[in-house]
N, C-alpha and C positions, 0 to 999 in steps of 0.2 A: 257499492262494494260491501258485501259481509264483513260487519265487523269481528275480530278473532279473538276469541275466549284467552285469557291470561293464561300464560302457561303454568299445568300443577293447580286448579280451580276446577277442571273436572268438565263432566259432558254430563248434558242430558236429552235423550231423544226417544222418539216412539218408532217402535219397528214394524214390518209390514205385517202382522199379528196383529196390530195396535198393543203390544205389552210395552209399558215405560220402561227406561233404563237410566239409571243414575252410576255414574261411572266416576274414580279420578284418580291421578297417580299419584302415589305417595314417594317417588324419587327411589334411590339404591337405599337397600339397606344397607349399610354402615357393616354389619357382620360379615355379610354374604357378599357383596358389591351385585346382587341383581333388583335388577328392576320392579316395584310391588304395585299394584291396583288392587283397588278396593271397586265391589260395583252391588249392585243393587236392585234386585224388577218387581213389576207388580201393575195388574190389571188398569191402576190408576194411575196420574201420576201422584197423588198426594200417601198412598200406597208405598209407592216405591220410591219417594221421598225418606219419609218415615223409616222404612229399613235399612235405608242408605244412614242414616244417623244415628241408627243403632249402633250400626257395626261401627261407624267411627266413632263411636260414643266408647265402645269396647275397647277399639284397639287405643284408646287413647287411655282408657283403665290398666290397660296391661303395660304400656309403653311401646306397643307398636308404632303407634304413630305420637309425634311431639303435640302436645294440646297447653292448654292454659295454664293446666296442674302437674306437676311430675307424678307418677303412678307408687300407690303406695307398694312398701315391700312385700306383703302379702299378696296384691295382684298379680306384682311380676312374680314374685314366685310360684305362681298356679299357672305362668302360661312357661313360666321356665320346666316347669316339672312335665308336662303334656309333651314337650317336645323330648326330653329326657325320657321318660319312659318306654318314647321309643330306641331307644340306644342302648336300654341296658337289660339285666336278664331282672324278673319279675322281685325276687326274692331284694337286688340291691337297689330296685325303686322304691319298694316297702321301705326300707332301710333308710333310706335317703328322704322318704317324703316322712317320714316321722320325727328326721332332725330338724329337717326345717319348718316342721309346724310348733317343733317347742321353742324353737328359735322365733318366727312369726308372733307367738302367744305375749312375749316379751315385747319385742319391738316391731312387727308388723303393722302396723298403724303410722309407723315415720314413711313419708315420703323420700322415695330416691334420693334425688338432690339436698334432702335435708342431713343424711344421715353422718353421723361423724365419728369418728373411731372411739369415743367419749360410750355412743348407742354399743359399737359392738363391747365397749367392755362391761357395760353395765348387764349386757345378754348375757356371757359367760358369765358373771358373776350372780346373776340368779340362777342360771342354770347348774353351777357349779355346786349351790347349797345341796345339791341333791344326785348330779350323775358323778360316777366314779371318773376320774382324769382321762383315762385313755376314752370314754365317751364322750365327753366334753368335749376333746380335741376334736373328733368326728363334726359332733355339730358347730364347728368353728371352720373348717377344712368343707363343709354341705356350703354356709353360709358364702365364703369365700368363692365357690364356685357361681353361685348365682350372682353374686356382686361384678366378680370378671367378665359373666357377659355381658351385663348392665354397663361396667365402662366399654366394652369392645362394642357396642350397640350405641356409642356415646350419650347416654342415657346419663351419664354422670363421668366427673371428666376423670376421677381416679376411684380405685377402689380401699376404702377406708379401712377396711381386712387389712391392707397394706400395713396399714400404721401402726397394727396394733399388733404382741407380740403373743403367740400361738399359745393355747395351755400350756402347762408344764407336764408331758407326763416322765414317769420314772417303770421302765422297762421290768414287770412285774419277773418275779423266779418261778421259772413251773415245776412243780412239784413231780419226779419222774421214780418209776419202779427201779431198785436195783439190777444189776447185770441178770440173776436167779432168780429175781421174786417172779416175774411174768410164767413160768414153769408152776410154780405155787400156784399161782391163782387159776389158772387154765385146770390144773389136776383138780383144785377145790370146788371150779365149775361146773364138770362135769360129775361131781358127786354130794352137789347138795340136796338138802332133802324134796322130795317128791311135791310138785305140784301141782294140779291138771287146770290147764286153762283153754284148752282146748280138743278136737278130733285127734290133734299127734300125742303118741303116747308119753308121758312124763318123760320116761329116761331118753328117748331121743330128740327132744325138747332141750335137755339139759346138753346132751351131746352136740346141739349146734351152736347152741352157746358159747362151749367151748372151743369150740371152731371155731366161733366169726371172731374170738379174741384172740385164737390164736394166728389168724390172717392179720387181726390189727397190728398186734405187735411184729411178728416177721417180714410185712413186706411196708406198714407205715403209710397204708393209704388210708384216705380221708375218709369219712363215716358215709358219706354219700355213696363214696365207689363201693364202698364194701358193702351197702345192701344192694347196690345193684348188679352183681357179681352173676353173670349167666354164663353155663356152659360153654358157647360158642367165646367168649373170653381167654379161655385155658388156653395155650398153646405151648408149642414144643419147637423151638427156635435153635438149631444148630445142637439137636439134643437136650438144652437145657428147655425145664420145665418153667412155664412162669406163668401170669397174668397179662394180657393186654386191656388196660382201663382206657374204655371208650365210653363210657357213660357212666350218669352218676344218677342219684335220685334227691330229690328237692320239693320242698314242702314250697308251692308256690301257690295253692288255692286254689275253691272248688271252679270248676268252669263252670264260665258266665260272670262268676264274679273277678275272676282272674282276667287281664288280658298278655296273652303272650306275644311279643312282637313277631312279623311275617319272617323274618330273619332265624329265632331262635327253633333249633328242634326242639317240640318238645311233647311226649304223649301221656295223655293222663291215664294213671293207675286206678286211682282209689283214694276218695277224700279228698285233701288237698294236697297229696301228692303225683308227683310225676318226674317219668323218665326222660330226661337230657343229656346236652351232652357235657364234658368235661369241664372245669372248672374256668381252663382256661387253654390254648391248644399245648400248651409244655406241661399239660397235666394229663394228656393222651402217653401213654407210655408202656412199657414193657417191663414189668416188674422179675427178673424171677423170684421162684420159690426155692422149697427144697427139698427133697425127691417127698419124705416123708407127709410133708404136707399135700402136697400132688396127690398122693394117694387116699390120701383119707377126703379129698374134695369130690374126688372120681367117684369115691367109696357111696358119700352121703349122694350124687348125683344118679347112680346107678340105682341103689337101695329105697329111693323113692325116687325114681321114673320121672326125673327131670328134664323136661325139652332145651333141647339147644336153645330156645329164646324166652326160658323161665327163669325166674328168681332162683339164685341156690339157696339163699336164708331167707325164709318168711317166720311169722311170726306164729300162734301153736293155732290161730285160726285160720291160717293161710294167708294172711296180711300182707304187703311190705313193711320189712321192720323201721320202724322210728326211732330214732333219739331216744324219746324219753323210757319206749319199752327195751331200751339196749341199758339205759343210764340205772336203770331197776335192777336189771341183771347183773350187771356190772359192778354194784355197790354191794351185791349178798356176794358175789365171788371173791370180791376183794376182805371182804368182813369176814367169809369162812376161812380163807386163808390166813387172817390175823395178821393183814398186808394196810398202810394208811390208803386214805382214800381219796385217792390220784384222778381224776376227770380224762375221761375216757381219749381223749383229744393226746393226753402225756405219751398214749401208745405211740403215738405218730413221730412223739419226742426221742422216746427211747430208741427206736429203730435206726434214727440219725445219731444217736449217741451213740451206737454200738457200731456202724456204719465206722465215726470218726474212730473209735477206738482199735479199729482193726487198717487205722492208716488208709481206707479205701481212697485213692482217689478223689479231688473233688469235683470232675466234671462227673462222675459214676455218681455220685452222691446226687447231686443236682438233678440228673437222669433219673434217678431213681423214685428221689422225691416230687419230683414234677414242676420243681420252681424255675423260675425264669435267671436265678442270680445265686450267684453263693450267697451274698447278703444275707438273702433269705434264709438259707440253707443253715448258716449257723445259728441262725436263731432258735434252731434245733436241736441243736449240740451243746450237750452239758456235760463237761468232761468232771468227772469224781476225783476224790482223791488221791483213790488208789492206780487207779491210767496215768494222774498225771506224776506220782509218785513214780511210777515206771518208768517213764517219758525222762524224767529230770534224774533218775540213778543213771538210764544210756547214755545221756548227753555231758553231764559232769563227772569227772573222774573224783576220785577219794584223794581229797585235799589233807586230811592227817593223817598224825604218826600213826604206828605201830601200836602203841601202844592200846592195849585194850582197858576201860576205863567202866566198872560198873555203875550205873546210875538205878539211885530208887526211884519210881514214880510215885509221884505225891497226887493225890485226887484234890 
């Protein structure tokens, strides 16, 4: 009677090829509850031996599989991050694999099982000599995520992130243009002094400028939507004119060096740019405008011989515009208007301030802006003194006399 291999010890056989095979099961995973094998071939057996022990050599570096050693933080986190970036869009793996290598740089060298909430405070705390609080949180909130599936993969029986208590951040105030000022600076836009940097001629150079700031501020979409603004976008919904944002543009890397997951659309422009899709699906939306703007969009579309699937703002050499060639622009507009100098992002601010101020609804707001929550949505909204001064003379009646009582102001 054949004697029978212990069960979970593995298989090795020669197939009718004569190639070796080294086979064996490694039990359910713990995350997923399915079943894993590991296997291994090669001409020889000592061949396919050999690679058969590699590979559990590997998975026992990463904590695939349980071995002698628990796997240090930085292995798990390179095979945590492989499977991550298929999940997520290019731009927040960059993001995410750069908190956790400053994190790694620190304490990547503790083993799993070793690690104590003592290691993650002493990480924040070099880290903190040097990122600003709301980044810091980030790379505490990276770490945490890789720790949770290190417990859920019972790699370690709790996650030490637990114990320990999140940075502190303190909710910064953004700096936002008054109700009037965005008028200033739009008119100072388009008449600052001449400057040729490309085939388009200066002054209408300067004229789209003032356009795509004047889309920032009125309708409040995000920097991406707005350079990717094509014709076939416009629409006219029950009469009203407005945008529908279905696509944005994102700086995600040259191809080849990028990998974009099968899942995401995404077609390359130019450089390490490319066209995708929205931010998130509540950021697919229908903005309107207002007639005045409509037309001058139509206006710059028609006058240079724009296709329904072209860019409407390029940059003077026919580029998609970028950030940093909008943040250049944007800094001489605000400086010629003698306006402070607000980070182009505020536009997105104001539009939801003026929104509140005119009482709109807040499921319209939320539509508008594309977020998933009001939460979010207030975080937009900064009501001045003079709204809420208004607000508070409707709502409280005149508590004194008659009497009328002149007062000096004293500086």
């Amino acid at each position: 009677m054949a004697k029978r291999r212990t069960q979970g010890s593995g298989s090795v056989f020669k197939d009718a090829n004569g190639v070796w095979h080294y086979r064996k099961d490694l039990g359910r995973d713990p995350a997923t509850g399915r079943r894993r094998t590991v296997g291994a071939k090669g001409r020889t057996k000592a061949d396919a031996r050999a690679r058969f022990n590699a590979k559990l050599a590997e998975l026992e570096r990463t904590g695939l599989l349980p071995g002698g050693k628990s796997p240090e933080l930085a292995d798990y986190t390179e095979r945590w991050l492989a499977d991550y970036r298929t999940r997520v869009k290019p731009t927040t793996y960059r993001t995410r694999e750069g908190r956790l290598k400053a994190c790694n740089e620190v304490i990547g060298h503790v083993r799993l099982k070793d690690l104590t909430p003592e290691h993650i405070r002493r990480c924040m705390r070099v880290l903190g000599e040097r990122l600003a609080p709301s980044t810091l949180k980030d790379h505490f909130v990276s770490l945490k995520m890789v720790l949770d599936q290190a417990e859920l993969e019972e790699l370690i029986p709790v996650d030490p992130c637990r114990r320990v208590k999140p940075p502190r951040v303190e909710r910064r105030v953004v700096d936002v243009l008054g109700p009037e000022q965005p008028r200033r600076m739009i008119e100072a836009a388009s008449s600052m002094p001449l400057a040729r940097r490309g085939a388009r001629p200066a002054e209408e150079d300067l004229e789209m400028w003032a356009l795509l700031f004047e889309v920032a501020f009125e309708t409040g979409m995000r920097e991406g939507e707005r350079y990717a603004i094509m014709p076939f976008e416009l629409e006219l919904r029950d009469g009203q004119p407005g945008i529908h944002v279905r696509q944005q543009i994102q700086r995600y890397g040259r191809p080849g060096e990028v990998e974009i997951p099968n899942w995401l659309e995404a077609t390359h422009l130019s450089g390490t740019l490319w066209l995708t899709t929205p931010k998130t699906p509540a950021a697919e939306r229908f903005v309107p405008v207002s007639g005045s703007l409509w037309e001058r969009l139509w206006k710059r579309i028609r006058d240079n011989g724009i296709g329904s699937r072209e860019l409407v703002f390029t940059s003077a050499r026919g580029n998609p515009v970028c950030s940093s060639t909008e943040r250049y622009q944007w800094c001489k507009a605000l400086k010629a208007a003698g306006l402070p100098q607000v980070k182009i992002h505020s536009a997105r601010h104001w539009m939801a301030t003026m929104a509140a101020r005119a009482n709109m609804p807040d499921d319209a707001r939320i539509a508008v802006m594309g977020h998933t929550s009001m939460q979010m949505t207030m975080r937009y909204t900064h009501r001045d003194a003079a709204s809420l001064g208004q607000l508070m003379a409707a709502a409280i009646p005149d508590l004194g006399g008659n009497e009328i009582v002149e007062a000096e102001v004293v500086d």
